[in-house]
N, C-alpha and C positions, 0 to 999 in steps of 0.2 A: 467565413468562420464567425461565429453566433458573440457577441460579445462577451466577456468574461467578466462575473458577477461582482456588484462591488462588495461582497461579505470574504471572497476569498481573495480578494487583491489588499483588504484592510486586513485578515487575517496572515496572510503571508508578509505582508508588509509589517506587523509588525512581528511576526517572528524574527524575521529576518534582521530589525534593530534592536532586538534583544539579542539575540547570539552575539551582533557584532559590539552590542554593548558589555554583554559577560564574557567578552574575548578579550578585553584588555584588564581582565585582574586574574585570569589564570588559562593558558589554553588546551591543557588536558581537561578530558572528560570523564565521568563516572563508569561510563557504560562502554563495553565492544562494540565497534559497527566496524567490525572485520569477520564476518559469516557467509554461510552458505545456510538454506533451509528449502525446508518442503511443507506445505500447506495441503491442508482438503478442506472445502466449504460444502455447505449443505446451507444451499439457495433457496430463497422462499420467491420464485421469480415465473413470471410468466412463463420462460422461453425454454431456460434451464436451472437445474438443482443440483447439481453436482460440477463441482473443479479443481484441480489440481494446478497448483502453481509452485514453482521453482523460481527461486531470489536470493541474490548474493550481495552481498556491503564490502568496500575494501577503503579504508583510508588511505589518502593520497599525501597527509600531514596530518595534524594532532585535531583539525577541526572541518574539514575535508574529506566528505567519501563518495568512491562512486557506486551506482547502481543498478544493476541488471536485473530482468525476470521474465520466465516464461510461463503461462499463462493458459491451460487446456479446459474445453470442456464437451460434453457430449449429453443430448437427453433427445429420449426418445417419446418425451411424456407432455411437451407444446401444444396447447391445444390449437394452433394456428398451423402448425406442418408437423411430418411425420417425422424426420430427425431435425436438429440441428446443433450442425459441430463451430465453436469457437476455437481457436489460437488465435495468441496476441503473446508480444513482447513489447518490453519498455526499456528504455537505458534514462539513467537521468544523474545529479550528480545534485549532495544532500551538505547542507552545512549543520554543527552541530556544536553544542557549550554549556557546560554547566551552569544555575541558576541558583544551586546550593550545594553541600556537601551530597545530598540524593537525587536531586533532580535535574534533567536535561533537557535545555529546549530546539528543537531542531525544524528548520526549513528546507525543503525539497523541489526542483524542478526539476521535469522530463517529456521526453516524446516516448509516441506510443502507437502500435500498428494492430489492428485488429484484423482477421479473415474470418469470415463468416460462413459456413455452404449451409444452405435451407435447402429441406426437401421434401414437396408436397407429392403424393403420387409417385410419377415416373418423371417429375420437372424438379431440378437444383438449382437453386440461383446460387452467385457466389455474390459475398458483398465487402469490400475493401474499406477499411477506416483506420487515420492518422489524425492526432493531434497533439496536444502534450497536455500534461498534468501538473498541478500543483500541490503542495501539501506543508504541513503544519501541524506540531507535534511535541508532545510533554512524555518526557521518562520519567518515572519515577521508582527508587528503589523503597521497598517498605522495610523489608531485611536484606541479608545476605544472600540468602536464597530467593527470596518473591519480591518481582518487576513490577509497576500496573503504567498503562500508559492510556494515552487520549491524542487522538488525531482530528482532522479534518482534511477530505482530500477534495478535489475540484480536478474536470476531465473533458476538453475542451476540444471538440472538432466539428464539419461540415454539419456530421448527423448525429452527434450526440454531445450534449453539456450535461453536467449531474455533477452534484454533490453529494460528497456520504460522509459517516461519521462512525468511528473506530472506537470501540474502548474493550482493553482486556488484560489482563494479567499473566505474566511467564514466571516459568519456577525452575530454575538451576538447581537439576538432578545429580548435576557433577559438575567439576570445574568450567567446563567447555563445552557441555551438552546443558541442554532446557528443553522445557516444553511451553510453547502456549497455545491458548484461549481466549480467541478471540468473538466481539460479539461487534456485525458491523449494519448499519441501516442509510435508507438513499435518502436526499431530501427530496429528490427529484421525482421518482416512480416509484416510491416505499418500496424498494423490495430489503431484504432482510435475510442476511446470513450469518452460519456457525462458522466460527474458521479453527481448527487446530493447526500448531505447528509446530514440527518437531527442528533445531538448529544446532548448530556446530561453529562452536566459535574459533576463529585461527589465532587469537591473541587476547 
């Protein structure tokens, strides 16, 4: 497994003493991370341009949650083979703490599984990939209704390391429903996408 870089291990690291630092003067948080949602991207990427992903948050205590998501995609538009379908899931398990009356700062680690099937002609390969993820991450509320946040994630296995970077804003249409908009880019293989998403929050 390819080493893991040192901007995301300084990066996680210190998120990670900053939660545990704004954990001992208050341990509730600003924000829900007790949801369900659904995503679509519009990929600017060699392979594919289109995906759909499902992800769910559940707090396990006031600063503690875990996390699931599944992950599809399909394009028949590669200029390297004639289709190629992705599915992947991840489980992973996220700390999180407020930094101000609006703002949250949160760290994340997980594993993650990728299936790949390429298919040039009348030949398919299939290609397996595991490794885990790291990530780091700021809430921030502007109002009552609009979120904006800023991430950094890092993606770590046999065939693939990359970093990317997140920034976008969500707007609470209702109590317990939002929407956002997200805009995300690799550091690794520029690629570049739109992400909408529509959530449901349980609490």
């Amino acid at each position: 497994m390819k080493r893991l870089s040192l901007i995301s291990i300084s990066t996680l690291s210190g998120a990670l003493a900053l939660c545990a630092l704004t954990n001992t003067a208050k341990a509730d948080t600003n924000f829900s991370y007790n949801y369900a949602e659904v995503g679509y991207s519009f990929i600017n990427d060699a392979d594919i341009d289109q995906a759909v992903k499902f992800s769910a948050s559940y707090d396990i205590n006031y600063n503690v949650n875990l996390l699931g998501s599944y992950f599809m995609s399909t394009s028949s538009d590669s200029p390297r083979a004639d289709d190629v379908d992705i599915n992947a899931y991840a489980l992973g398990i996220g700390y999180h703490a407020d930094i101000s009356d609006s703002t949250d700062v949160l760290a994340e680690i997980g594993l993650f599984n990728s299936d790949a099937d390429v298919r040039v002609g009348n030949v398919t390969v299939n290609s397996d990939n595991s490794g885990y993820t790291l990530s780091a991450g700021l809430r921030h509320r502007l109002q009552e209704k609009i979120e904006v946040q800023a991430r950094v994630d890092h993606r770590n296995s046999d065939d693939v390391t990359d970093t990317s970077y997140t920034f976008g804003g969500r707007y609470y249409f209702k109590p317990k429903w939002s929407a956002g908009l997200d805009f995300n880019t690799g550091a690794d293989d520029g690629s570049e996408s739109i992400i909408g998403t529509l959530r449901y929050q349980f609490k």
